[in-house]
N, C-alpha and C positions, 0 to 999 in steps of 0.2 A: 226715276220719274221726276221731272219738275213740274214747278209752276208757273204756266203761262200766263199772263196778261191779253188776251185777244179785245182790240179795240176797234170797233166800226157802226159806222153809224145805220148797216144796211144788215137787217135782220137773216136774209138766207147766207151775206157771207159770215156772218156769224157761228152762225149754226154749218158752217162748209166747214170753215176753218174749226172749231172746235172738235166737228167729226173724224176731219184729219187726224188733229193731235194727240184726239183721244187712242185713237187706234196706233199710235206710235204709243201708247203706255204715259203720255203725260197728264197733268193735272188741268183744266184749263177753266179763266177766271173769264167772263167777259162784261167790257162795258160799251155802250152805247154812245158814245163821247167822250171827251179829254179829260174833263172836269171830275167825270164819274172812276173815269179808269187813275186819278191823280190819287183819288180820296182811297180807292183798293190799294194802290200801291203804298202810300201812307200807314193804312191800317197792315199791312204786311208787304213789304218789298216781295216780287216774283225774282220765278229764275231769266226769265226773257218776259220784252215787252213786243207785240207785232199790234203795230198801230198801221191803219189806213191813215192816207196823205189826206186825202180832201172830206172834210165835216163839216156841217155846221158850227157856227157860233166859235166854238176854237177849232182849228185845223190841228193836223199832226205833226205838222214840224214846229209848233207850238208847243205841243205836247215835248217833244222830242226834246226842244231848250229847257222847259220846267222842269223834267224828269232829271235831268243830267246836270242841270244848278242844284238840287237839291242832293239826288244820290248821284255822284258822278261814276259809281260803279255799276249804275245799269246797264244790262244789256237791252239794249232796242233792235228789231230790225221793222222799216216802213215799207208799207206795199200802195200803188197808187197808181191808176189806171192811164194817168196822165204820159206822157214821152219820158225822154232821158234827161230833158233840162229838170223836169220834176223830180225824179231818183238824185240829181244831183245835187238838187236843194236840200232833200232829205241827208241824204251823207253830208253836206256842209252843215246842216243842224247838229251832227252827231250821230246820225244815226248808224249803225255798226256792218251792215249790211239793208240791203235795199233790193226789193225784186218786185218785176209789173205784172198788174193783174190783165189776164190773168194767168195765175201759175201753175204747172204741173204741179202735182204730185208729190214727186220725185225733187222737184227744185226746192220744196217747203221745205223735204223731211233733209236735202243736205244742209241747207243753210241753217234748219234748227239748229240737228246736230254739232255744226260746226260751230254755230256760237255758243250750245252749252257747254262746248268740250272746253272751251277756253273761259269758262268760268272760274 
């Protein structure tokens, strides 16, 4: 089991995405924003970060620079309803993988896995 990081600023995908991951046997943290989800990760580094691209007040590929100046061994993966110039900005931030919302399933639970294996 790990511990996720679930970041969005939109309360049902919230509650999508934690339902998921729940049911894959993992842990899952969530915050409401960059700031909020900075200070959890602080208080306890996660095993993955899935941050939403577009927020309020700090976006996630904001998030994505702070998290990885600070711990450069996180993992992130960003999701964001935007095209592929947007995924592309997210992986130029750093981010480790990147998938548009919205996603199957099936696409969540390979790209989790695949990032915690290589933990």
């Amino acid at each position: 089991m790990a511990r996720i990081l679930v970041v969005d600023d939109e309360p049902t995908n919230l509650d999508l995405a934690r339902e998921l991951l729940q049911a894959m046997g993992h842990q899952v943290i969530e915050a409401d924003g960059a700031d909020k989800a900075l200070a959890l990760y602080r208080e306890h580094p996660m095993d993955l970060v899935i941050t939403d691209i577009f927020m309020p007040k700090k976006d996630g590929l904001t998030l994505i620079k702070e998290l990885l100046a600070a711990y450069p061994d996180a993992k992130i993966m960003a999701v964001g309803a935007g095209g592929h110039d947007v995924l592309e900005l997210a992986e130029n931030a750093g981010a480790h993988k990147v998938m548009q919302k919205p996603y199957r399933v099936k696409d969540l639970k390979d790209a989790v896995d695949d990032l915690l294996q290589t933990t």
